[in-house]
C-alpha positions in Angstrom: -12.7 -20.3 -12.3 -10.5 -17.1 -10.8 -12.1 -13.9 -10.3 -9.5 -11.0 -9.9 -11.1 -7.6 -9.9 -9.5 -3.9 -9.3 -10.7 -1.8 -7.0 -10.6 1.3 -9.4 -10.6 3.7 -7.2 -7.8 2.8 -5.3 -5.4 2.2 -8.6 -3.2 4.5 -9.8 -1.9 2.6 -12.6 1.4 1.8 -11.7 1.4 -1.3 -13.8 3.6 -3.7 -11.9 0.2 -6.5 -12.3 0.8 -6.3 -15.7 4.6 -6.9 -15.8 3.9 -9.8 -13.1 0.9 -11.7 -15.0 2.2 -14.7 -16.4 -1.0 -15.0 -18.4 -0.8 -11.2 -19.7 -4.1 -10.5 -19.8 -3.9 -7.5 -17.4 -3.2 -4.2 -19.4 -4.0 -0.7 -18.1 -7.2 1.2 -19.4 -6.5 4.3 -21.4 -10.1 4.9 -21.7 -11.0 5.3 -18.2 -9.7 7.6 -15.7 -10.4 6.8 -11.8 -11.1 9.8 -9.2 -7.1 10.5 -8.9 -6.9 10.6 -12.0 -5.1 7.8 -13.4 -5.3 4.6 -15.8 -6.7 1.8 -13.8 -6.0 -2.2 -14.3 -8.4 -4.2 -16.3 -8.4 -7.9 -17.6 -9.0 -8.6 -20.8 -9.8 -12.3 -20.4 -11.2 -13.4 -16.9 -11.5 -16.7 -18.3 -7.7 -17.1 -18.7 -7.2 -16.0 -14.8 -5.3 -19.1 -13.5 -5.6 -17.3 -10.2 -2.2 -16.9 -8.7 -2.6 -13.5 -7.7 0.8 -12.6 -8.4 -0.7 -9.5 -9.2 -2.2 -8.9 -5.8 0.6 -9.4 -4.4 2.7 -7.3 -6.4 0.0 -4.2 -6.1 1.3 -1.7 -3.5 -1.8 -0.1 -3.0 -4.0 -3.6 -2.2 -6.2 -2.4 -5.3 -6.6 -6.3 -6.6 -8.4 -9.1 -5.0 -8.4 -12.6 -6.3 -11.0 -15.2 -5.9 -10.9 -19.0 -6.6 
Protein backbone atom coordinates (compact mmCIF):
# COMPACT_ATOMS: atom_id res chain seq x y z
CA UNK A 1 0.00 0.00 0.00
CA UNK A 2 1.09 3.92 -0.91
CA UNK A 3 1.70 6.28 1.77
CA UNK A 4 1.74 9.98 0.54
CA UNK A 5 1.86 12.48 3.31
CA UNK A 6 2.14 16.61 3.19
CA UNK A 7 4.46 18.21 4.91
CA UNK A 8 1.98 20.91 6.30
CA UNK A 9 4.06 23.28 7.01
CA UNK A 10 5.66 23.64 3.88
CA UNK A 11 2.21 23.81 1.75
CA UNK A 12 0.66 26.67 0.77
CA UNK A 13 -2.26 25.29 -0.88
CA UNK A 14 -1.66 25.84 -4.26
CA UNK A 15 -3.72 22.85 -5.36
CA UNK A 16 -1.96 21.61 -8.45
CA UNK A 17 -1.94 17.74 -6.36
CA UNK A 18 -5.39 17.88 -6.56
CA UNK A 19 -5.84 18.76 -10.26
CA UNK A 20 -3.04 16.02 -10.98
CA UNK A 21 -4.51 12.97 -8.84
CA UNK A 22 -5.99 10.63 -11.03
CA UNK A 23 -7.54 9.05 -8.08
CA UNK A 24 -9.01 12.42 -6.62
CA UNK A 25 -8.76 11.86 -3.26
CA UNK A 26 -6.46 14.85 -2.54
CA UNK A 27 -8.60 17.99 -1.73
CA UNK A 28 -7.36 20.96 0.25
CA UNK A 29 -8.31 21.44 4.03
CA UNK A 30 -10.49 24.39 4.78
CA UNK A 31 -10.43 23.55 8.40
CA UNK A 32 -6.85 23.85 9.00
CA UNK A 33 -4.60 26.55 8.52
CA UNK A 34 -0.60 25.92 8.50
CA UNK A 35 2.01 28.56 10.08
CA UNK A 36 1.82 30.76 6.62
CA UNK A 37 -1.34 30.68 6.73
CA UNK A 38 -2.78 28.73 4.16
CA UNK A 39 -5.10 25.53 3.36
CA UNK A 40 -2.79 22.56 3.35
CA UNK A 41 -3.34 19.12 1.10
CA UNK A 42 -4.94 16.20 2.73
CA UNK A 43 -6.15 12.74 1.49
CA UNK A 44 -9.25 11.66 2.01
CA UNK A 45 -8.65 7.91 1.24
CA UNK A 46 -4.97 6.64 1.81
CA UNK A 47 -6.24 3.39 0.92
CA UNK A 48 -7.07 4.50 -2.73
CA UNK A 49 -3.30 5.90 -3.11
CA UNK A 50 -2.12 3.94 -6.16
CA UNK A 51 1.14 5.73 -5.50
CA UNK A 52 2.22 7.47 -8.65
CA UNK A 53 3.18 10.53 -6.97
CA UNK A 54 2.05 12.62 -9.67
CA UNK A 55 1.42 14.87 -7.04
CA UNK A 56 4.94 15.02 -5.80
CA UNK A 57 5.99 15.77 -8.66
CA UNK A 58 3.69 18.35 -9.59
CA UNK A 59 4.26 20.19 -5.89
CA UNK A 60 6.56 23.17 -6.39
CA UNK A 61 7.36 23.44 -2.92
CA UNK A 62 8.49 19.47 -2.33
CA UNK A 63 5.68 19.56 0.41
CA UNK A 64 4.54 15.66 -0.66
CA UNK A 65 6.38 12.54 -0.25
CA UNK A 66 5.18 9.20 -1.48
CA UNK A 67 5.98 5.80 -0.15
CA UNK A 68 5.40 2.31 -1.61
Amino acid sequence: MAKMTVNQDRCKGCGLCVEVCPKKIISLDKSVLNAKGYHPAVVSDMGQCIGCAMCALMCPDCAITVEK
